[in-house]
N, C-alpha and C positions, 0 to 999 in steps of 0.2 A: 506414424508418430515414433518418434527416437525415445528407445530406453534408455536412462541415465540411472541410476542407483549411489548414494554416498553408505548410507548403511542398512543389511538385509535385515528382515523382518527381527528374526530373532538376535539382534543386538539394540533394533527400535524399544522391542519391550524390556531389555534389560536396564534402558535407561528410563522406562515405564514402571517398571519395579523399584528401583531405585526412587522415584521418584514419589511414590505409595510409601514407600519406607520410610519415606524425611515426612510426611505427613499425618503416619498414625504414629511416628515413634519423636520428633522432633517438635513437632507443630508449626503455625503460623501465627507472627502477631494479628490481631483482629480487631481496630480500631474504631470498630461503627457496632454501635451496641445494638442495632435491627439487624445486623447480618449475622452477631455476635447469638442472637435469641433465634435466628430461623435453622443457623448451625446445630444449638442445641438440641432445638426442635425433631432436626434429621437425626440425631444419633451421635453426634460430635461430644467428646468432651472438652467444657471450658474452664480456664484453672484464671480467672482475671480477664485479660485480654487475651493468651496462649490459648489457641484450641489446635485439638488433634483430628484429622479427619479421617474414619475407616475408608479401606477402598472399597467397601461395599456400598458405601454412600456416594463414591467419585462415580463408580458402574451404575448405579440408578442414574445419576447426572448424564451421562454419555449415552443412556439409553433413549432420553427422550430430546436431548443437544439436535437440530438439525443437523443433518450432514452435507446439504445443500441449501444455498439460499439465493432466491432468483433476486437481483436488484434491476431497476427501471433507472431509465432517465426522467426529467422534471416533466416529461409531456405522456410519461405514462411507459413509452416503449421499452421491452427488458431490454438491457445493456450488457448483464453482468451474474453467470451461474454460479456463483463460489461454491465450489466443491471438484471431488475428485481432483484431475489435475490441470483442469482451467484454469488459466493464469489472465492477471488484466494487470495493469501497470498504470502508474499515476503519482503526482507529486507526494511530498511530503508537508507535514507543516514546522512549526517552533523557530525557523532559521530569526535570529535577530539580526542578522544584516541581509542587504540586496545587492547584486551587482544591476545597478541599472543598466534599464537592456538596450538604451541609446550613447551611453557615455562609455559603456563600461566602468564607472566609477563604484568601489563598495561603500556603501551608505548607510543607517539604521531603515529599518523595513518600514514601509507606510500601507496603509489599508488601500489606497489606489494599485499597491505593488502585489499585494494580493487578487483587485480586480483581475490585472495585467495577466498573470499566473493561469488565472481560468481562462481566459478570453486567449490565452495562446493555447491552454488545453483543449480549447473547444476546438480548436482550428486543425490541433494535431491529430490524424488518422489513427497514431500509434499508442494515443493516452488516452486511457478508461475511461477513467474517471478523477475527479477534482480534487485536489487539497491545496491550501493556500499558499504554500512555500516558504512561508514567513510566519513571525512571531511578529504582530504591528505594535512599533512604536509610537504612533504620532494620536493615538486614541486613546483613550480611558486607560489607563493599565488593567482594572478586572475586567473589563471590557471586551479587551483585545479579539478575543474565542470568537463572545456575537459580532462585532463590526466585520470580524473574517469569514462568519457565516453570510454573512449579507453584502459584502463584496462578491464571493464567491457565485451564491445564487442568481443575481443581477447579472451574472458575464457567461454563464455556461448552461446549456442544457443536458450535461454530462450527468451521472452519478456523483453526488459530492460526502468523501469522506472527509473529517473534520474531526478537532480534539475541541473538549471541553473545562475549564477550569475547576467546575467545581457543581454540586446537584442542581443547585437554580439554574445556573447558566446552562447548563443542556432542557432544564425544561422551555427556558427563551429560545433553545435553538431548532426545539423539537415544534415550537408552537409555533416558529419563525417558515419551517418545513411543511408542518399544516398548513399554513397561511398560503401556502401557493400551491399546493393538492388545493384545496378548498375544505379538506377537512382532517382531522387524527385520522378518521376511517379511511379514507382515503391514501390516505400518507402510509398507513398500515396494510392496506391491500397490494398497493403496489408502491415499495419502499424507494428512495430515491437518497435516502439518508442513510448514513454508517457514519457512528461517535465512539472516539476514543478515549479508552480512560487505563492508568497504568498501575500497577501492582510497584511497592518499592520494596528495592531486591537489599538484601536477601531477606526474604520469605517474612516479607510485612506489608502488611495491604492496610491505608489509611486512610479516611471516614470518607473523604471527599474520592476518593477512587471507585468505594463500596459502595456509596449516593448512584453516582454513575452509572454503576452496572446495576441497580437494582430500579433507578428509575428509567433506566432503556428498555430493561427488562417488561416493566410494568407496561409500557407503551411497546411494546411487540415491537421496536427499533433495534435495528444490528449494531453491537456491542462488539469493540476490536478490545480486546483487554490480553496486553502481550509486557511483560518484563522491558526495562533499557540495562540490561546487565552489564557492569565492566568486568570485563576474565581478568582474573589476578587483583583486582581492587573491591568490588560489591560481588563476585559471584569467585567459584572456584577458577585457576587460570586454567586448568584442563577442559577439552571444548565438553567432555561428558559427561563431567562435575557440571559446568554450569549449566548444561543440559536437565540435567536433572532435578537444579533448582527453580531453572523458568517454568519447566514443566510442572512441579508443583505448585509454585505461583498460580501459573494461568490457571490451573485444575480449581482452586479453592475459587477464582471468580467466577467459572463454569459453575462449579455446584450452588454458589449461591444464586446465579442467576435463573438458575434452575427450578432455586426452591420457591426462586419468586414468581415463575412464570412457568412450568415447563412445557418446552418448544420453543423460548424463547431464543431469536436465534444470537447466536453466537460466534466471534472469531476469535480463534486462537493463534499461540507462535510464542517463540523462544527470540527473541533478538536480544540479538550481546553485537560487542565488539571486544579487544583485548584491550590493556593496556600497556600500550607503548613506552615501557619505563626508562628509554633513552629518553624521550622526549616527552611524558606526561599527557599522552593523546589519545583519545581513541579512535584509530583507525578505523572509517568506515570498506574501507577499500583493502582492507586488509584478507588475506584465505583464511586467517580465521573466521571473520565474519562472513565471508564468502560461506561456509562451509557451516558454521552454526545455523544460519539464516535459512539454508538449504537442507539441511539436517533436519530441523523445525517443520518445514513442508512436508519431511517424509512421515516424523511423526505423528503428525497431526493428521495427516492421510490416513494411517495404520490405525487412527483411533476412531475415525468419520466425523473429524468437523474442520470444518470450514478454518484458512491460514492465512496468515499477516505473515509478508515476507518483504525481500528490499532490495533494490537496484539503482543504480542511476546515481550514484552519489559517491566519489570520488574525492579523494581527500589535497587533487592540487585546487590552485588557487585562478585556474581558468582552462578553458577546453584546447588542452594541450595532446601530448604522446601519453602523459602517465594517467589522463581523464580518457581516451581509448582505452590503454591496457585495464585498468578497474571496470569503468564500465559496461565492458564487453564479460569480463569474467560475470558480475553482477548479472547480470541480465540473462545470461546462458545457463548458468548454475542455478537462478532461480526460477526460473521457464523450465529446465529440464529434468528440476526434482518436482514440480508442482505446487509450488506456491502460489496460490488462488490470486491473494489479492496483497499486490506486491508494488510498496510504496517507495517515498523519499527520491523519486525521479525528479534532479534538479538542485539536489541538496549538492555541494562543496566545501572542500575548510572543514572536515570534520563537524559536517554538516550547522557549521555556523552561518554559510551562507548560501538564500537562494541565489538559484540563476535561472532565467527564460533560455541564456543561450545554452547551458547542459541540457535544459529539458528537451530544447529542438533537437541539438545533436542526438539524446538520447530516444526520442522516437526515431531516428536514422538507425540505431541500433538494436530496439527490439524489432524494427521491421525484419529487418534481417537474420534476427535469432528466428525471428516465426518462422523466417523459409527453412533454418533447419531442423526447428522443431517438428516440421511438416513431415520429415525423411523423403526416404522415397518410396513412390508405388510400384507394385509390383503385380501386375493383372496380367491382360493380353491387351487391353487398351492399349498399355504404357511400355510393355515390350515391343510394341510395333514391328509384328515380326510381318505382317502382311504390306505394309511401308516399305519396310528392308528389301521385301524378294520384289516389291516391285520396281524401285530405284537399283538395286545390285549394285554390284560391284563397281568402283570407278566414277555412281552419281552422286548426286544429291541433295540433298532435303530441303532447302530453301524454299520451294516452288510447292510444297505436298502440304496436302489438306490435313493431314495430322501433324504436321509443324503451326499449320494455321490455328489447328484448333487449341493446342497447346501450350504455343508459346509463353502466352501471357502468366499462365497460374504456374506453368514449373520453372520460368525461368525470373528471378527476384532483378527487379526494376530499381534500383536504386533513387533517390531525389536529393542527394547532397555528395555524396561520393563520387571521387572523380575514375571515369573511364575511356575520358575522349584522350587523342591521340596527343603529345607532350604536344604541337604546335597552335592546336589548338586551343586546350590549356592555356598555355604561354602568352596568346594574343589575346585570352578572354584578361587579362591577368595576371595569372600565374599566384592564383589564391589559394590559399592554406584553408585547412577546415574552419578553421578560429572564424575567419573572413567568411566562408560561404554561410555560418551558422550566425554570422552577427546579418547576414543581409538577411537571411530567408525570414529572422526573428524580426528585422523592422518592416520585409514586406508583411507580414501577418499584421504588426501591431498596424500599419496605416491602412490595411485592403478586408480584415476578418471583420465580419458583423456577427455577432450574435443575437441569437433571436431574443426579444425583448420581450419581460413580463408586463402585463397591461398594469396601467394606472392604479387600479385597483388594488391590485397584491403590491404595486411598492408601496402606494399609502400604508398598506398594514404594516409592510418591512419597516417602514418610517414610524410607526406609533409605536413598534414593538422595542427598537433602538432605541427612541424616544424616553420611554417608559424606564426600560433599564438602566437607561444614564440617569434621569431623577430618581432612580432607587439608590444610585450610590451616593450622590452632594450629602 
């Protein structure tokens, strides 16, 4: 395994302290009057809505936070260890527009475009786990969360991370998750579910965010609760300034999840981007973000809990040179500080728009970071000095049973990258990446089956959609 490091231990807690410091001496708004009293409860002082948190009360939180959390797929088998420096990779969601994946045309996102999203994550070797890609237009608007939970679930046997609007809506999506475990105990022994819910920066956390995390909480459900920071417009524009305000963010949803559950597990993370005040953007593909993102992994290592990081999302407007140069840095930077569980693979356009073909191209390139995540070994196996003196001088290794046996796991196999000779190439074509990653995504969408849930659980996915739309007329 390759060491990377961005910052050593004692500059991680310097932005740990600081971060304690904006919390017993600045406070946080507190907009959910249940999280406002269990605050209290712990030791907090509350002046209205402003409460201040001791770090004696964060240190209890983080003594009982898991530091691991094993996730399964829908059929039961673990998928996904979050912790230490395991890393899994997987879409993102919110995109309101789609590049459709047969036209290439950008279009507003549809709940079929989210099917689509799983049913190509399911196919990809190189993505985790499920998120929808998109924000759906064509369905209820308070809706949107459940219709994307139940696309989702329908197309993949993956782990499926998911955001949620609001408290109800995650308990429809939690019950949506039971519904096809066969029970909450079930869905709770072996979790297949992670829900998002987001702190608003700077350093205010509002009712329907604290609903969230306290009724994930309640239901033993992994909770992703991580900051959208802008550096220089909602957070400080220094990365270590805004460092240490997501940190406090996330730290106050940690403790209250805590007090509602403890063990309950938990994901943390600092995402930011800057903002780009030539142009009003914020750069997903930017080394700041590169570097906050990655930043966040190490802290959240240094503290033992589990990390929400980001890659695959590139701010051109299709899989060109400048969607290589980003998403290569993304994926490398966040695979090599340790970011557990590392999303928005497929996101574009400052993550306005999904794409299926970024997300294929971008399993081409975590494939490829894994082999260097791997390094190299160094034993007597892998020395093959007993090889060497028997081939000697002037032979060689084609023909040798340690080339046989090796080949396959040290040498990275490419499935989209071109390596054959230019004549070859030339007569297949003479295709550009854009072109191999638009074919390989429509042979998926016409040849992938995913396994299907019986009869049974989609009636319930249908009574439970059902239900939710008559609650809002």
């Amino acid at each position: 395994m390759i060491e990377f490091r961005i910052l050593d231990d004692a500059k991680l807690q310097e932005i740990v302290d600081a971060s304690y410091h904006i919390l017993e001496t600045i406070g946080v708004e507190v907009n959910n009057e249940e999280a406002r009293n269990l605050l209290q409860d712990a030791g907090c002082t509350v002046e209205g809505t402003r409460v201040t948190i001791p770090r004696t009360v964060v240190a209890k939180a983080l003594e009982t936070v898991p530091a691991y959390i094993k996730i399964y797929d829908r059929n039961g088998n673990e998928a996904m260890d979050l912790g230490g420096k395991n890393s899994y990779y997987g879409a993102g969601p919110t995109c309101p527009n789609f590049m459709d994946s047969r036209t290439g045309e950008r279009r507003l996102s549809q709940k079929s475009d989210a099917a689509e999203a799983a049913l190509v994550s399911d196919a990809l070797p190189n993505i985790d786990y499920v998120m929808s890609l998109v924000m759906i237009q064509d369905q209820t608007r308070g809706l949107a969360d459940v219709h994307e939970m139940d696309a989702m679930v329908r197309n993949s046997t993956k782990p499926i991370a998911t955001w949620a609007f609001n408290g109800h809506n995650t308990e429809a999506i939690i019950e949506m998750a039971a519904a096809v475990k066969g029970s909450l105990e079930a869905l709770q022994e072996k979790p297949f579910l992670i829900v998002y819910a987001e702190p608003t920066t700077p350093l205010s956390h509002c009712k329907e965010a604290l609903d969230k995390v306290m009724i994930l909480a309640k239901n033993k459900i992994p909770c992703i609760y991580t900051p959208g920071m802008l550096m220089g417009a909602t957070a400080p524009v220094t990365l270590s300034g805004a460092m240490s305000v997501g940190t406090a963010e996330c730290l106050t949803g940690l403790v209250v999840s805590q007090l509602v559950q403890p063990g309950a597990p938990f994901i943390a993370g600092c995402a930011g981007n800057p903002m780009d005040m030539k142009h009003m953007k914020t750069p997903y593909g930017s080394p700041e973000s590169i570097l906050i993102h990655g930043c966040s992994g190490e802290l959240w290592r240094y503290l033992g809990v589990p990390s929400f990081g980001l890659a695959g999302s590139p701010d051109c407007k299709t899989v060109d040179a400048q969607a290589g140069m980003e998403t290569a840095m993304q994926v490398f930077i966040s695979g090599a500080t340790g970011s557990n569980l590392i999303h928005d693979v497929g996101f574009m356009d400052y993550a306005l728009t999904g794409s299926c073909h970024q997300l294929v191209f971008t399993d081409e390139v975590i494939s490829h970071a894994r082999r260097l995540f791997r390094g190299i070994d160094v034993d007597a196996e892998h020395l093959a000095y007993e090889t060497i003196k028997e081939v000697g001088p002037n032979g060689n290794f084609l023909g040798e049973e340690h080339t046989f046996r090796h080949f396959r796991d040290e040498i990275w196999s490419p499935t989209l990258s071109e390596r054959r000779s230019y004549e070859e190439w030339e007569a297949d074509g003479a295709k550009d990446m854009k072109q191999v990653v638009a074919e390989k995504l429509v042979e998926i969408l016409d040849n992938h089956q995913p396994e299907p849930l019986s009869e049974e659980i989609l009636a319930k996915l249908d009574a439970i959609v059902q239900r939710e739309e008559e609650l809002l007329k």
